[in-house]
C-alpha positions in Angstrom: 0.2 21.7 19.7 -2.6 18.8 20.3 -1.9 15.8 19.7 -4.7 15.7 17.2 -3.1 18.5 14.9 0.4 17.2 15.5 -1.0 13.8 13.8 -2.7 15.1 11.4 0.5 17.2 10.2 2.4 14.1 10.3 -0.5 11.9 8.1 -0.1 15.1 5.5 4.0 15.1 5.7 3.8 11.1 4.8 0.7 11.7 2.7 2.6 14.1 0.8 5.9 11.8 0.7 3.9 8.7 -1.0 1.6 10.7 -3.0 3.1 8.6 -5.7 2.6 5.0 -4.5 2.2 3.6 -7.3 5.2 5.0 -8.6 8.0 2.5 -7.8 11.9 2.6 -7.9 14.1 -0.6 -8.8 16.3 -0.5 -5.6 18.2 -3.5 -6.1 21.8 -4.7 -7.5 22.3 -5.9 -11.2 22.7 -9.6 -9.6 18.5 -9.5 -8.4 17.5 -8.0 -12.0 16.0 -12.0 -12.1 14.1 -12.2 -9.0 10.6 -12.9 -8.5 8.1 -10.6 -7.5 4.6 -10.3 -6.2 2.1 -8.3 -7.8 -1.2 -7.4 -6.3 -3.8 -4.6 -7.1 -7.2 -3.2 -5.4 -9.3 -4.3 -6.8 -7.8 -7.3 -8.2 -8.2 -9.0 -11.3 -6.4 -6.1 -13.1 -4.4 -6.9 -16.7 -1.1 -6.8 -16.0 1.2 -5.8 -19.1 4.9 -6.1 -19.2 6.4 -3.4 -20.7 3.1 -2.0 -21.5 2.3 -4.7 -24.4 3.4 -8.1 -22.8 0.6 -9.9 -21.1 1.6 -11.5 -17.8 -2.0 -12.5 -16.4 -4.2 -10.7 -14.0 -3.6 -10.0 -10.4 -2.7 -11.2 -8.1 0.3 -12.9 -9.5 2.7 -14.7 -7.4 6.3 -15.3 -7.8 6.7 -14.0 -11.3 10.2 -13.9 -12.1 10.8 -10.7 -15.2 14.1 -10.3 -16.7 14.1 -6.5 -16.0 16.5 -3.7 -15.6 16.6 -0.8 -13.6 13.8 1.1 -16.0 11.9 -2.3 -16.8 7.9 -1.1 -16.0 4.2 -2.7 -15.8 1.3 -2.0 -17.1 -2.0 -2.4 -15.0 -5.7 -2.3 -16.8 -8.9 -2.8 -15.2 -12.6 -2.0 -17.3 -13.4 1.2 -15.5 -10.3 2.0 -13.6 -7.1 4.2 -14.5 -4.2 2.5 -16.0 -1.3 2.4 -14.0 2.0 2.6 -15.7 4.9 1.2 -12.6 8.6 0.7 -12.3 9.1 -2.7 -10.8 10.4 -3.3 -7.1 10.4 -6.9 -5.6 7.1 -6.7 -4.1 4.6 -4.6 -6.0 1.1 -3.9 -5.1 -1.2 -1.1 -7.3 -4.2 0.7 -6.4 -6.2 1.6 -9.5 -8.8 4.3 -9.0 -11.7 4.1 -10.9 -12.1 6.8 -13.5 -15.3 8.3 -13.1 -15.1 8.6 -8.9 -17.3 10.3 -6.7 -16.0 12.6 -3.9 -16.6 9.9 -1.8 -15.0 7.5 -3.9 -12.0 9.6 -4.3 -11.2 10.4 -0.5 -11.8 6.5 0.1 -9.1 5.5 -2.6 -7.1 8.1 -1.2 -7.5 7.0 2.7 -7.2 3.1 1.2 -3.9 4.4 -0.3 -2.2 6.3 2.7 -3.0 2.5 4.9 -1.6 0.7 1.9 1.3 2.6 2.3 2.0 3.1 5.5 1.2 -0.6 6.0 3.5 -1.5 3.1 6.2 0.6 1.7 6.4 1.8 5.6 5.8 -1.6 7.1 9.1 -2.0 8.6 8.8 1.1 10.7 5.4 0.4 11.6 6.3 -2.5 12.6 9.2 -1.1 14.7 6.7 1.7 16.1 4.3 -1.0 17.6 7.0 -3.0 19.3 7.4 0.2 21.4 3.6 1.2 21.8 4.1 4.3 19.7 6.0 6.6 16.9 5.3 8.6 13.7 4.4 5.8 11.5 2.0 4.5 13.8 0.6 7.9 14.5 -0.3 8.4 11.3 -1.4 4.9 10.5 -4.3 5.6 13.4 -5.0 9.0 12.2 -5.7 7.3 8.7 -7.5 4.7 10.1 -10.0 7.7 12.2 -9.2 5.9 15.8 -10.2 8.2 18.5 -7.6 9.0 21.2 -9.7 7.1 23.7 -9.4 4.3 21.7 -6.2 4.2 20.5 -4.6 1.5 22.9 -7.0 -0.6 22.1 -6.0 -0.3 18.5 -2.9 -0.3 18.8 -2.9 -4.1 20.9 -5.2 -5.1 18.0 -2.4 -3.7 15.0 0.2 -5.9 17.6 -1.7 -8.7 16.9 -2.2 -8.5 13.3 1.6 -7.7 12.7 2.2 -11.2 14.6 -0.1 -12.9 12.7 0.9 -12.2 9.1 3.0 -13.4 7.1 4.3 -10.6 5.3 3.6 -6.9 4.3 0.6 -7.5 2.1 -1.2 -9.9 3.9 -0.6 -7.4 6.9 -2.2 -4.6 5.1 -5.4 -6.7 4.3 -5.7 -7.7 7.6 -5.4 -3.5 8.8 -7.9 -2.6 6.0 -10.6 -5.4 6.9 -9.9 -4.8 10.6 -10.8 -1.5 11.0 -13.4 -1.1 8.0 -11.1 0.7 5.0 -12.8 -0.1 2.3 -10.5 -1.3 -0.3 -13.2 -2.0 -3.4 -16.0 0.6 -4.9 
């Protein structure tokens, strides 16, 4: 099997495992029910509704601590884009399609989604992947991002240096998407 087809297979297995990114699980113990959280969008400047009828603000918000419980959820509303409805995780980032999308549109929001999460739910092993030079992850994170094999150590030296240079997940994954030309707004 190439090495093309082989990453390819691999973008579809993890495409087909976070098909549901925006869909996210409370992971953590009853004593961080209080914590804050993060929550980002593309684009931002998305409504952001707890419970679907409390208004929080619009993203990005920082640091907004939510008494919540395991099934506690957000509401996300943009003019022109599909409502997401989200369980809440400690960090929480939503990509809003818009609703009437092109074909173009669509397979951008959908390539902007698979580096979003690769970059963020998967950012740990990503992050492991480049500190050896290669892996799954990181296979499909260049197979998303449409790096040619010739060019992949080149890529691969420039993802090392973004990863260094961030300061978390998110800012991370806005430094992949505006490094190699995903665009993230349409």
């Amino acid at each position: 099997m190439t090495r093309k087809i082989r990453c390819a297979m691999c973008l579809i297995v993890i495409g087909i495992a976070f098909a549901g990114c925006t869909k996210v699980v409370f992971t953590g113990s009853k004593e961080e029910l209080d914590q804050k959280i993060r929550i980002t969008s593309d684009p931002p400047g998305a409504e952001v509704f707890l419970m679907g009828s409390i208004p929080l603000g619009e993203t990005p918000l920082l640091d907004v601590t939510i008494e919540r419980t395991p099934n506690t959820f957000l509401t996300l509303k943009k003019e022109g884009y599909v409502d997401q409805n989200l369980l809440l995780r400690q960090h929480y980032h939503a990509v809003l399609p818009p609703r009437k999308a092109s074909r173009e549109q669509r397979e951008q929001v959908a390539r902007m989604k698979t580096v979003r999460n690769l970059t963020l739910i998967g950012y740990s092993e990503v992050q492991q992947n480049l500190a050896v030079g290669h892996g799954e992850y990181l296979a499909s994170l260049l197979a998303t991002l449409m790096v040619s094999e010739s060019e992949q150590g080149d890529a691969i030296r420039q993802l090392q240096e973004l990863i260094a240079d961030s300061v978390d997940p998110l800012d991370f994954s806005d430094k992949v998407l505006d490094r190699f030309h995903v665009s993230r707004f349409w």
